[in-house]
C-alpha angles and dihedrals in degrees: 000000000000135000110269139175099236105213122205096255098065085267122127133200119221105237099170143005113230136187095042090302108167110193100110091173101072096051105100091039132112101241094200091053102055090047092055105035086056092047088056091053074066109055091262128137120179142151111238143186119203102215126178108229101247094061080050085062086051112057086032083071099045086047084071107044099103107157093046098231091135113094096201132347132241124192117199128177127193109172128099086346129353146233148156143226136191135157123272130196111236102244094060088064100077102169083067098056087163088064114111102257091211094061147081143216143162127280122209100208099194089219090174085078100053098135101189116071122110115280121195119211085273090056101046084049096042084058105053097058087058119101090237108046123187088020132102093359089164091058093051087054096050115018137095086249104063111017094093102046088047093052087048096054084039080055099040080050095054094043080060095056090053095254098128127055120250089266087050101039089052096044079061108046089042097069119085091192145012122206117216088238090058085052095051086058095053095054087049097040110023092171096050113014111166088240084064097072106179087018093249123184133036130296084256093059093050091051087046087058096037087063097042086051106048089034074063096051099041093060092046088059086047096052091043088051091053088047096057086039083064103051091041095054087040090052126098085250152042096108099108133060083211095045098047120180107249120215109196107199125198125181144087095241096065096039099034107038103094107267098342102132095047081053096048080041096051092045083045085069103048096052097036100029097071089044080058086222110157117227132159121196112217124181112214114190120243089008097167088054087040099055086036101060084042086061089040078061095048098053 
């Protein structure tokens, strides 16, 4: 779930932290290690990988391709972050020149950390009230983390403007937060999402919201699709109606925000349809164990 230095031997330096996680003093450390050297301590000996969880989507789609129908694999997570994973050939790394040329192996993208994409004034101050400010910007405009503080200041900004009534404008300034699962209510109950409470402000007001919030949403399935279109048209695939590419997709935000994942298909479709690219998204249950358990094999 985190950026890591992956070292020859399955290890991974922490690089960053991500997601408002404050433990500053484990940043710099091998993570494989200190499980295992405390394991030792008791009596444990085990072999281990250290695998972010999006190349564990990854190979947890490929885990299910049977039949191998699939021509390369991407893994992409939106949940609480977000991040994304495909297969590269080796000679396109060129900052590992002792890599077989003829080979292959997954890339962990970090996505989350895209850092140019347009930003409107709610995002730059969004981003600066985050732990980690100037980094993963993408993420703050996408994932499970973040989509529900940045429709609450889009909705604290608009009460400034006058948009909403008194009741409404002091619901709002009255929140200190909003979850993303609150969010997600009021785009499925506008009149009485749980994050109303007493069901303060006009009708108006609640439709007002209704709209900031899902705006919100819907270019955040837009960014995600152009995310995945990336990684698709970056991929060793597509070419082939019978070799499509599989994304396998793993997260809450794109299966349990109300109809998030029709929106990022539809928009799917726009960008990859003309290129005439062949892709097919799967969702394969427990992905991270999954994949985790394929690299545990491979060990």
């Amino acid at each position: 779930s985190y950026p890591a230095e992956i070292s020859p031997d399955r290890d991974g330096k922490l690089l960053a932290w991500t997601k408002e996680i404050k433990a500053p003093e484990v940043v710099g450390e091998f993570i494989g290690k200190s499980i295992f050297d405390r394991l030792e301590q008791k009596g444990y000996r085990r072999k281990f990988s250290f695998l972010n969880d999006t190349v564990a989507a990854l190979l947890a789609g490929k885990s299910v391709d049977f039949a191998q129908k699939y021509g390369a694999y991407i893994g992409f997570i939106l949940g609480t972050g977000t991040n994304t994973a495909y297969i590269e050939y080796n000679r396109s790394i060129t900052k590992r020149p002792d890599l077989d040329p003829e080979g292959s192996q997954a890339i962990n993208t970090e996505s989350g950390n895209f850092s140019n994409c347009p930003r409107g004034p709610v995002d730059i101050e969004f981003d600066e009230s985050t732990e980690n400010r100037g980094q993963y910007m993408f993420e703050k405009m996408i994932s499970g983390a973040y989509l529900g503080g940045l429709c609450l200041l889009a909705l604290k900004k608009a009460a400034e403007k006058d948009l909403f009534s008194q009741a409404g404008t002091q619901w709002i300034e009255s929140r200190a937060e909003l979850s993303t699962v609150e969010m997600d209510g009021i785009l499925r109950e506008p009149t009485r999402g749980i994050a109303w409470g007493a069901r303060a402000g006009s009708a108006e007001d609640k439709e007002l919201i209704q709209h900031l919030c899902s705006a919100i949403c819907e270019r955040a399935a837009l960014f995600v699709a152009l995310n995945v279109s990336a990684a698709v048209l970056k991929s060793l695939g597509g070419e082939s109606p019978c070799h499509p590419v599989c994304v396998n997709i793993d997260g809450s935000v794109y299966y349990k925000i109300k109809g998030f994942s029709h929106m990022v298909e539809g928009y799917l479709e726009k960008i990859l349809g003309p290129k005439h690219v062949f892709y097919e998204l799967i969702r394969v249950d427990d992905s991270p164990l999954i994949g985790a358990a394929v690299a545990g094999l491979m060990c």
